[in-house]
C-alpha positions as CSV (number, residue, x, y, z in Angstrom):
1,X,15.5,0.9,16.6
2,X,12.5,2.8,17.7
3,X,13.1,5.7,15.6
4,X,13.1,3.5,12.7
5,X,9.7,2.0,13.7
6,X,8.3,5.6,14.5
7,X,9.7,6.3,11.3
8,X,7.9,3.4,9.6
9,X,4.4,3.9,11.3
10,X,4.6,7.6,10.3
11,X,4.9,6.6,6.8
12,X,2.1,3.8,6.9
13,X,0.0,6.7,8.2
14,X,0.6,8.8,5.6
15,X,-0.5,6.1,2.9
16,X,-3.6,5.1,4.8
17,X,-4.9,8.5,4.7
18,X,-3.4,9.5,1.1
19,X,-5.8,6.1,0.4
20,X,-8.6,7.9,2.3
21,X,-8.6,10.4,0.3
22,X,-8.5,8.9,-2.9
23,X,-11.6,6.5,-1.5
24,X,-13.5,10.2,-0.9
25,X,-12.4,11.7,-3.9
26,X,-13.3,8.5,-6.0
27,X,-16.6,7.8,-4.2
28,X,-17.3,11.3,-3.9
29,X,-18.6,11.4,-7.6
30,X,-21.5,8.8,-6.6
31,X,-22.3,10.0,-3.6
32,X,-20.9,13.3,-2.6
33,X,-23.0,14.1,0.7
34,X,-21.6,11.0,2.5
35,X,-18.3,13.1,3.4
36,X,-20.5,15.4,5.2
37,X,-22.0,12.8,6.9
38,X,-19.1,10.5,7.9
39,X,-15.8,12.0,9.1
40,X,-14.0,8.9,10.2
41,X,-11.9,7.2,7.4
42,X,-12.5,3.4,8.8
43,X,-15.9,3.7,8.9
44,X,-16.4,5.6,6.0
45,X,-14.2,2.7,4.2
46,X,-16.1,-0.1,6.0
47,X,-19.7,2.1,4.4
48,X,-18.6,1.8,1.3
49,X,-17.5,-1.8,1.2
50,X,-20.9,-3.1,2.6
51,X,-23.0,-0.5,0.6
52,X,-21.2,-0.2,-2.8
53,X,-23.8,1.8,-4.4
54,X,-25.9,4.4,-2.6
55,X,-29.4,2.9,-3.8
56,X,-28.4,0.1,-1.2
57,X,-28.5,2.0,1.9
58,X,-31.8,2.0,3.0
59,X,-31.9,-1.8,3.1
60,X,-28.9,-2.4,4.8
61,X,-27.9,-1.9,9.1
62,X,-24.8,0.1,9.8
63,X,-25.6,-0.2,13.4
64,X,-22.3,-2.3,14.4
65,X,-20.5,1.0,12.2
66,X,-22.7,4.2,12.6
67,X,-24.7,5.9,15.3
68,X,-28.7,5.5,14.7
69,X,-28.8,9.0,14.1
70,X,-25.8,8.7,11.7
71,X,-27.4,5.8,9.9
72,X,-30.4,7.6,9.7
73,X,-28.8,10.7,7.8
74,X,-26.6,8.8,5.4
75,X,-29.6,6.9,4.5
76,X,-31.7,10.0,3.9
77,X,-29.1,11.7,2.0
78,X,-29.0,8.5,-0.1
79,X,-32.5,8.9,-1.5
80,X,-31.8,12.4,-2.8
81,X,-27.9,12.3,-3.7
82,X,-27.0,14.4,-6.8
83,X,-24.1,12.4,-7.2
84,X,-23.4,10.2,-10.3
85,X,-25.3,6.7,-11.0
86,X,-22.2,3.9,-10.9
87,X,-22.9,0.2,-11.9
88,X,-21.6,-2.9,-10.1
């Protein structure tokens, strides 16, 4: 029924942003800032996944996720991050 399939997407919902949160929290520790920076859960995930560790940023094009001016502020705030060093 469509109440059961409301019902369903409401739920899937909740997961995919409990998971976004977890993804901020977690990443968070490396690289703080980037929650300032990027409010939008897919694209923050899809930052992460193509950057893994901050350091990468500033040889890398967001340009098909980010805004140039975007891009240009998450890769500024990369340089200086007080966040924790992570390894592959």
């Amino acid at each position: 029924s469509s109440a059961q399939a409301i019902g369903l997407l409401d739920d899937l919902d909740k997961e995919l942003n409990t998971y976004a949160m977890r993804l901020k929290e977690w990443y968070g520790w490396h690289f703080p800032e980037m929650v300032k920076i990027i409010n939008d859960n897919v694209k923050y995930a899809q930052v992460v996944a193509r950057m893994k560790i901050r350091s990468n940023a500033k040889g890398l094009d967001f340009k098909d996720v980010l805004e140039e001016e975007v891009e240009e502020e998450l890769k500024e705030a990369a340089e200086v991050s007080m966040g924790t060093e992570i390894s592959d």
